[in-house]
N, C-alpha and C positions, 0 to 999 in steps of 0.2 A: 909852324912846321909844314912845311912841302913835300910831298912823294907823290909818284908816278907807279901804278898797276897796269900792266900788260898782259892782255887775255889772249890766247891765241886759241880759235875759237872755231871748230870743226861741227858745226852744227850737222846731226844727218838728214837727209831731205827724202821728204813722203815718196818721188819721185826724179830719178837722175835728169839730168837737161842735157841731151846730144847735139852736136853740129859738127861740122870738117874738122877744126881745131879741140878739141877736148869733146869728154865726157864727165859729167860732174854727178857724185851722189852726193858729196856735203858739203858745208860751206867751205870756205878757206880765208878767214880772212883775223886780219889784227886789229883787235881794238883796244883805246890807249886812254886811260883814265889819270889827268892830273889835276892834283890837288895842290892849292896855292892858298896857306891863310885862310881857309875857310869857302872857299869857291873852289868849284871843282867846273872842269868839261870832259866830253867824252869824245872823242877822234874814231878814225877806222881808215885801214886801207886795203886792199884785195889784192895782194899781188897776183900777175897773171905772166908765167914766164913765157907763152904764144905771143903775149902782149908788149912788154915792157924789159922781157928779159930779166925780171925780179922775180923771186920768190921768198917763199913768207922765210925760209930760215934766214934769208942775205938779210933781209929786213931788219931782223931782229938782230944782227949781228951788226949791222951798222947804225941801228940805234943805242947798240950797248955802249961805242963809238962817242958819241951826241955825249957835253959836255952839258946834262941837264941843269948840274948846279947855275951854268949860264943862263941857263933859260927860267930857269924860277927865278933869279936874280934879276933880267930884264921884266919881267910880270912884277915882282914887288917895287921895281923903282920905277917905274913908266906908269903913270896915270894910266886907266884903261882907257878911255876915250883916245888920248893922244895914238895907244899901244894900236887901236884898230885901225887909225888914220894911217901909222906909220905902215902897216902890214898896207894895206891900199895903196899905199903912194910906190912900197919900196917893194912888197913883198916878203914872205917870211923868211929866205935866205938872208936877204940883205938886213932885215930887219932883227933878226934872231943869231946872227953869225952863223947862221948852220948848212952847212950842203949836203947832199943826196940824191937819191934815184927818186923818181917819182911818186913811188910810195911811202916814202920816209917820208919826204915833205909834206903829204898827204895826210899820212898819220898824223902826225906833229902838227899840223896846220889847221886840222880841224878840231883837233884837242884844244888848242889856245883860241881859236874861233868860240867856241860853244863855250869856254868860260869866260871869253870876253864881253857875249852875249846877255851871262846870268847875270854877272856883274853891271852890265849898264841898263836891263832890261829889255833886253831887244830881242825883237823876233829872227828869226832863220833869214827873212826877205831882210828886213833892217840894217843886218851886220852886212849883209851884200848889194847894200841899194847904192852905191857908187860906183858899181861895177856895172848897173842894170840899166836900161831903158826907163825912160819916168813918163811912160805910159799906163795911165790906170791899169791895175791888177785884176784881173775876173774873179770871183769865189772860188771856180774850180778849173781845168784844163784837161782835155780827153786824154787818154793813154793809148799806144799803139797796144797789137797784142801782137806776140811770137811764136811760133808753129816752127817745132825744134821738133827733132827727129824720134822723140817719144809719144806721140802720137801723132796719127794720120787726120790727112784732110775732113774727112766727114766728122770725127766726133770734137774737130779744130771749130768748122764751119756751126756745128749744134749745139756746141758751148760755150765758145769764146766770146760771142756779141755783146753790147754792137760791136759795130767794126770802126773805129777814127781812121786807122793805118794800119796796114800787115806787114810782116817782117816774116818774110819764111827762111829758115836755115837751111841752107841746099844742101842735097845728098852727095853721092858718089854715082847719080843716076843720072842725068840731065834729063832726057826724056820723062821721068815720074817727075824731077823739078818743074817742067813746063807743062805735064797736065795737075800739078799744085796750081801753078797759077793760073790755068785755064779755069778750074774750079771756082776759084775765089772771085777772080774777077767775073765770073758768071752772076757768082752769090752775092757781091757789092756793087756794083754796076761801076762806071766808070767816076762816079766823085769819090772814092776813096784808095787813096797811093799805097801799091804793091810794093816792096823792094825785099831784093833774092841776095842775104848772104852768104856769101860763098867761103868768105875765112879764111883766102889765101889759096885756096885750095883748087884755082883752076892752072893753067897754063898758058903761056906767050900763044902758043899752038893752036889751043880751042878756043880760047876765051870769044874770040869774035865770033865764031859757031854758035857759041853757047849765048852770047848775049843776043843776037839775031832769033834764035828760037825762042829765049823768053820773051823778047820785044814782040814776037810776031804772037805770043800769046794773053800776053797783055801787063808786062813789069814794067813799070815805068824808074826804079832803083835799082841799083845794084851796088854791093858793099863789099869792098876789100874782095875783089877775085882775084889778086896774082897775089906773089909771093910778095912779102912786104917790103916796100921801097926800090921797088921795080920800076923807076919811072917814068926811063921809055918805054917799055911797053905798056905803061898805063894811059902814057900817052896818045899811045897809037889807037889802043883801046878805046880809050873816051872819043877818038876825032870819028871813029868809023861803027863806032856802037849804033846808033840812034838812040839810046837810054843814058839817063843821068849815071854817074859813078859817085858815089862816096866811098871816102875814106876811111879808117878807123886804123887798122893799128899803126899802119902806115906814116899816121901823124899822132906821135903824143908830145910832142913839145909843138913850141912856135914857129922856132928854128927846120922844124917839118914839113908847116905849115908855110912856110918860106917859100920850102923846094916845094912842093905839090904846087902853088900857084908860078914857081917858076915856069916848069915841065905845061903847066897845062894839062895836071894828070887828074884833075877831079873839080865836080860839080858842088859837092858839098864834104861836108866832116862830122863826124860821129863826135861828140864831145862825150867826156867821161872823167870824174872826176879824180878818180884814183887814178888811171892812167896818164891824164894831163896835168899831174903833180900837184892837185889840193883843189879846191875851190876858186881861188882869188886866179891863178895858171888859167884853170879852165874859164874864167870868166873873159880873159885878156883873151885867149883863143877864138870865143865868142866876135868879140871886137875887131879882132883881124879879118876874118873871115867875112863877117858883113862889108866893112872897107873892101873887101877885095872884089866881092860879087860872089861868093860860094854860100849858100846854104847850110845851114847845122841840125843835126837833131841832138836831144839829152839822153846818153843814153847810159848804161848801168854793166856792173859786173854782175855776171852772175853769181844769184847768193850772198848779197851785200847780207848784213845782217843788222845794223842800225844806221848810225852817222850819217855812212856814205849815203845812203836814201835818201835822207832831208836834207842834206848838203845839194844835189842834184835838184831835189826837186825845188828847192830855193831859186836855186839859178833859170831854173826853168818859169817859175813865177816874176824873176826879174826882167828876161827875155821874152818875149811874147811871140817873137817871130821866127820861132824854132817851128822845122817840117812837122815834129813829131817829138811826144816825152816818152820813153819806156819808162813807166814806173816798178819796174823790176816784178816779180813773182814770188816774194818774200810769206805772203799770207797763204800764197799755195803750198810752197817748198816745206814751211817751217811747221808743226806743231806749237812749238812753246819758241816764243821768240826771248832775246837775251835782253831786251830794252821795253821799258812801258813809257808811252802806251804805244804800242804796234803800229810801223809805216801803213797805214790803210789804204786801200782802191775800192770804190764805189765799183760792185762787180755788176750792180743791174744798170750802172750805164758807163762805164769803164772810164773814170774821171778819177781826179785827185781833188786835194783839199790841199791847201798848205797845213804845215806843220805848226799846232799851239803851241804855247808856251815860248821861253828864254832862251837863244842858243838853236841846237837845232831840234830841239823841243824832245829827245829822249834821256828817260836816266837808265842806268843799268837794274835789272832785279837781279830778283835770287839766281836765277837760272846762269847767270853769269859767273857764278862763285867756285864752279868745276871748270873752268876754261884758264882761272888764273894760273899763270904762269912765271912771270917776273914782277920784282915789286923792287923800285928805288927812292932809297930816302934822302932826303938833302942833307948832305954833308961825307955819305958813305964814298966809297971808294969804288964799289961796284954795286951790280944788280944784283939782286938775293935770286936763288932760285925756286918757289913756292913749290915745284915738284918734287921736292925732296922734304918737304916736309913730314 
């Protein structure tokens, strides 16, 4: 017997996470448990509609859509081993007949990921090592830290160390954005890279002002400051800046990533696994991007709350020559998390571990059992609705 549980899952957080684009007190994100025969995996995706244009209802409404019985159907006749090679070679659309917005694929993608995992014994790095560089793995990998608009520089600078990489989220100040970064780069000297997200949130008008003043105080990034997919002016941007430009929301497919190196509008791209449509998307984004000469970093929605964490930080173990990994702020934000054992960050020297265990090394606990929401079994007609229970 086959069925699928979907948790939609509003975890509340110790403290909100501000920047240009949103203000977040909880989580928001779908997490998607399917069970096949006796193996199960666990998925997640974060719709972000600043981002992707998706949100968690559309989500859910074009998964109800998603002809699962197909898809437990191709798991039980497809050897696993073949079923992973296939998803590598062709990808989960082509490989699963299914299409969608980025999250969907996401969702669904890292679900049949993580059981395909349990089932052949593979690690997180393993299930995506065709995707990676086959350059030895380190034990651990540093984590940038982020200075988002909920607290200020000094108690940034006296708690967050060390320092790998800074990410500060710019205000609606520019003048306080550039004595942030006079600060910092006081406090790290010149071997550790600054970059000033801005989230859309500058204009054709200032942007060059503005990138001139943080340059002249010491950023050597900047991320997403025009409106997205702007790009001529991002163009113009990057040629007269003197600071790198990264991308993010700018580019969530390939096809993005196309036009950005068309334009000449960026130096590097924010990869992200929910927004660049699953893990295997984001991995192929990786690979363009190097071919082309742009730089990446790994970076996260805020408020992932399992999956999507170890799905990243996999790829980031598979890549080595990423600027910089955000390993999200999951152990800050959450009291009780919804998955054991909990994404961890080494906070006395701000590193990761890859992820134990099969898959992407989390299962759901208890704490997950108030978030369910839909539950579908193979053979039904529709989703049940567990809120009406």
């Amino acid at each position: 017997m086959s069925e699928a549980l979907l948790y939609r899952v509003e975890l509340p957080m110790r403290s909100a996470f501000e920047h240009p684009a949103a203000r977040r007190k909880t989580s928001d994100s779908l997490v998607l448990r399917l069970d096949a025969d006796g193996a199960y995996g666990v998925g997640e995706c974060a719709p972000r509609s600043y981002v992707t244009g998706e949100t968690s209802d559309g989500v859910v409404e074009a998964l109800r859509r998603v002809p699962l019985d197909r898809v437990f159907a191709r798991i039980r006749a497809t050897a696993a081993a073949e079923l992973l090679e296939r998803l590598h070679a062709d990808g989960f659309e082509a490989a699963f007949g299914v299409s969608g917005g980025s999250n969907l694929i996401c969702l669904l993608e890292t679900a049949v990921l993580d059981l395909l995992g349990k089932q052949l014994e593979l690690s997180a790095r393993e299930l995506l090592g065709s995707v990676g560089s086959k350059r030895e793995e380190p034990g651990r990998l540093p984590v940038s830290q982020v200075l988002d608009l909920s607290i200020d520089v000094e108690e940034f600078l006296a708690t967050r160390g060390p320092f790998h990489f800074v990410k500060i989220k710019a205000s609606e100040d520019i003048a306080r954005d550039a004595r942030t970064v006079r600060a910092i780069r006081d406090h790290v000297g010149d071997s550790v890279s600054i970059m000033v997200d801005a989230n859309m949130s500058w204009t054709p008008e200032n942007a060059l002002g503005h990138a001139w003043r943080l340059r002249d105080c010491g950023v050597d990034l900047i991320e997403e400051p025009l409106p997205k997919g702007d790009w001529e002016s991002l163009r113009s941007l990057r040629r007269g800046a003197g600071v790198g430009i990264m991308l993010d929301e700018s580019v969530c497919t390939l096809d993005d990533a196309r036009t950005a190196v068309e334009y000449g509008a960026c130096d590097a791209v924010n990869v992200r696994v929910a927004k660049n449509g699953g893990v295997l998307r984001a991995g192929r984004l990786v690979g363009y991007a190097r071919e082309h000469g742009l730089a990446f970093q790994f970076g996260v929605q805020v408020a992932e709350v399992g999956p999507l964490i170890n799905a990243s930080r996999a790829l980031a173990f598979r890549h080595l020559d990423a600027l910089t990994v955000e390993a999200g702020q999951s152990d800050r934000f959450f009291p009780e998390m919804i998955v054991a054992p909990p994404p961890a960050v080494d906070r006395l020297t701000n590193t990761i571990a890859p992820a134990g265990g099969h898959g992407f090394g989390v299962t759901l606990n208890d704490n997950a059992e108030r978030w369910a929401a839909l539950r579908f079994s193979e053979g039904r007609a529709d989703w049940q609705d567990l809120a009406a229970r």
